[in-house]
N, C-alpha and C positions, 0 to 999 in steps of 0.2 A: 474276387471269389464271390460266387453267386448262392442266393440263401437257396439250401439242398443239396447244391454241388457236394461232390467228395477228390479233395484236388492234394497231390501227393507234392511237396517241398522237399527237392532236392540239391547236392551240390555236395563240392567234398566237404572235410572237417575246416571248419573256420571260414565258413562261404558267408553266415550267419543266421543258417538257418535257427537257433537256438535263440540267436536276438530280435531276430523277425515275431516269434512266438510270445518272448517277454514283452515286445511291442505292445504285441496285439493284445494281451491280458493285463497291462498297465502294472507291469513290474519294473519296464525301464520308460525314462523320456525321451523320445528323439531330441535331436539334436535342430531340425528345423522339418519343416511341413505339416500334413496332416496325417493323420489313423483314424479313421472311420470302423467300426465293429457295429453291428447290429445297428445302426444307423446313429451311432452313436461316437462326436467326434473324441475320442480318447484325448485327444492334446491338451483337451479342456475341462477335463477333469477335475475337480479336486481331490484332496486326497481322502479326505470325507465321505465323499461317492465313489470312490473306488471297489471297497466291496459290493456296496449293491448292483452297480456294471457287473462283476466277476459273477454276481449269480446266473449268468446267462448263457456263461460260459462253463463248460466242464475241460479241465484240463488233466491228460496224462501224461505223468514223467517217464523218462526212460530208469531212474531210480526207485521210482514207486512212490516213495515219499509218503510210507503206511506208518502211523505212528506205534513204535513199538510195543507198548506194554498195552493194548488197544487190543481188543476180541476183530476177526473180519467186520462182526455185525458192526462195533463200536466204532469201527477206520468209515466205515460206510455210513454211520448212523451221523458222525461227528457237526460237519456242516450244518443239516437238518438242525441237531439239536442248536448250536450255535444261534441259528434262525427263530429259534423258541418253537417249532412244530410242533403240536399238538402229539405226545409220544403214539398213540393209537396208529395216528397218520404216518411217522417214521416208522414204524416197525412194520405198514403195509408196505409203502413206499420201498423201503430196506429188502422187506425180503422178495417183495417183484424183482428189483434189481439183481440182487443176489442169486436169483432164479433164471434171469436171461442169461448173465456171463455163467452158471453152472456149476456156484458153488453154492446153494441152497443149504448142503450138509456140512458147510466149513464155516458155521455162523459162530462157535467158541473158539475158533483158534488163532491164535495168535503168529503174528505175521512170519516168525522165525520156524513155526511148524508147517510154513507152505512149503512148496516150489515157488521158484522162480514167474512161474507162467499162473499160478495160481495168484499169488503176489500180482499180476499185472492185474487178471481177471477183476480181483477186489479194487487195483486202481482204479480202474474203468470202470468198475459199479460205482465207487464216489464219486465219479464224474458227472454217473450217467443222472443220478438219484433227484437233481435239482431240476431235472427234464430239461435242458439246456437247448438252446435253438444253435451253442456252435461247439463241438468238440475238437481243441486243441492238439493234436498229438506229437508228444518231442521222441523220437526215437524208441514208441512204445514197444518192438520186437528186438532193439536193439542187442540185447543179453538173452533172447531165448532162440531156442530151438529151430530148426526150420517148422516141424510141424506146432509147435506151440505157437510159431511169429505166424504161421497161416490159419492159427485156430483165433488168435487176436484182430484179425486184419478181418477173417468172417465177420467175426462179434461187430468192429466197425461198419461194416458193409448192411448191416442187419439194422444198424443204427441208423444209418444214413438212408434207408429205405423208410422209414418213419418220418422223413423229409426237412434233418436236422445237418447242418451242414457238419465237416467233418475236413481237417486240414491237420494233415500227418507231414512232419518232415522227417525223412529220415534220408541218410547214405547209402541204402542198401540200393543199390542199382539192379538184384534181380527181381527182388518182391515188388520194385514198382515195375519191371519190364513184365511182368507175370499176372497182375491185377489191373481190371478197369478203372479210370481216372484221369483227368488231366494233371499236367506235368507241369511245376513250375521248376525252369532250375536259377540256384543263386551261383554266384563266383563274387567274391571279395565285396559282398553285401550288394549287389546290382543282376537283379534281376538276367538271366540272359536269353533264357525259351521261354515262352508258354500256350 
């Protein structure tokens, strides 16, 4: 995948597209070869420098992974703070983000007072927040809507025009036949088109 590209990951359930993603974000270790990210061999990591790799990366789940008793602003804010940012610079940072995906007015509420697609929306703002050169995506439309999954997949598209790569795997075989992008597909973890 090429830094800017926007390249869709597909295959059925258990091709590995799921493991492909923890790969590339050094949640799992292959078993032999190499993983290149950002020009960065992952196999050689430590686990030491693993977080400062991941800052480069913004990842979203198909579960959200919004910490519960957390304000939108504080799901979004969290990282930043984590990284000690200067609070002035998180709370511009936070509410730009908050502003592109379209929940500017959902910055007290807490993640069980959203929707579902709303919930993604604040995913993808933590993703987005660290300005990331790659967005990970695992089945981000998976559990919404058709027009929520194509209100999510714009927001990507919008990303990926700021010249920030973007690597979505999902199963949905109509939203990638419907959207521009190159196609990778998996079968039983081996690549088979691209």
């Amino acid at each position: 995948v090429e830094p800017g590209e926007f390249v869709f990951l597909t295959g059925p359930s258990g091709a590995g597209k799921t493991t492909l993603l923890r790969l590339l974000y050094a949640a799992e270790r292959p078993d032999r070869g190499q993983i290149v990210v950002n020009g960065r061999n992952v196999t050689r990591l430590s686990r030491r420098s693993i977080p400062a790799f991941r800052r480069s990366i913004g990842i979203v789940f198909q579960d959200f992974k919004l910490l519960p008793t957390k304000t939108a602003f504080e799901n979004v804010a969290f990282a930043q703070r984590v990284l000690s940012v200067p609070e002035r610079l998180v709370r511009r940072r936070v509410a730009r983000v908050r502003l592109r995906v379209g929940l500017a007015h959902k910055k007290d509420a807490l993640p069980q007072q959203l929707s579902g697609g709303e919930q993604q929306r604040i995913a993808l703002a933590r993703a987005l927040v660290n300005e990331p050169a790659l967005i990970l995506a695992d089945e981000p439309t998976g559990i919404l809507d058709d027009i929520l999954a194509q209100e999510i997949l714009a927001l990507l598209y919008e990303v990926n025009a700021d010249s920030t790569t973007v690597l979505i795997a999902t199963h949905d075989r109509q939203l990638v036949a419907a959207a521009p992008g190159r196609i990778l597909t998996l079968d039983h973890g081996r690549l088979q088109s691209n």
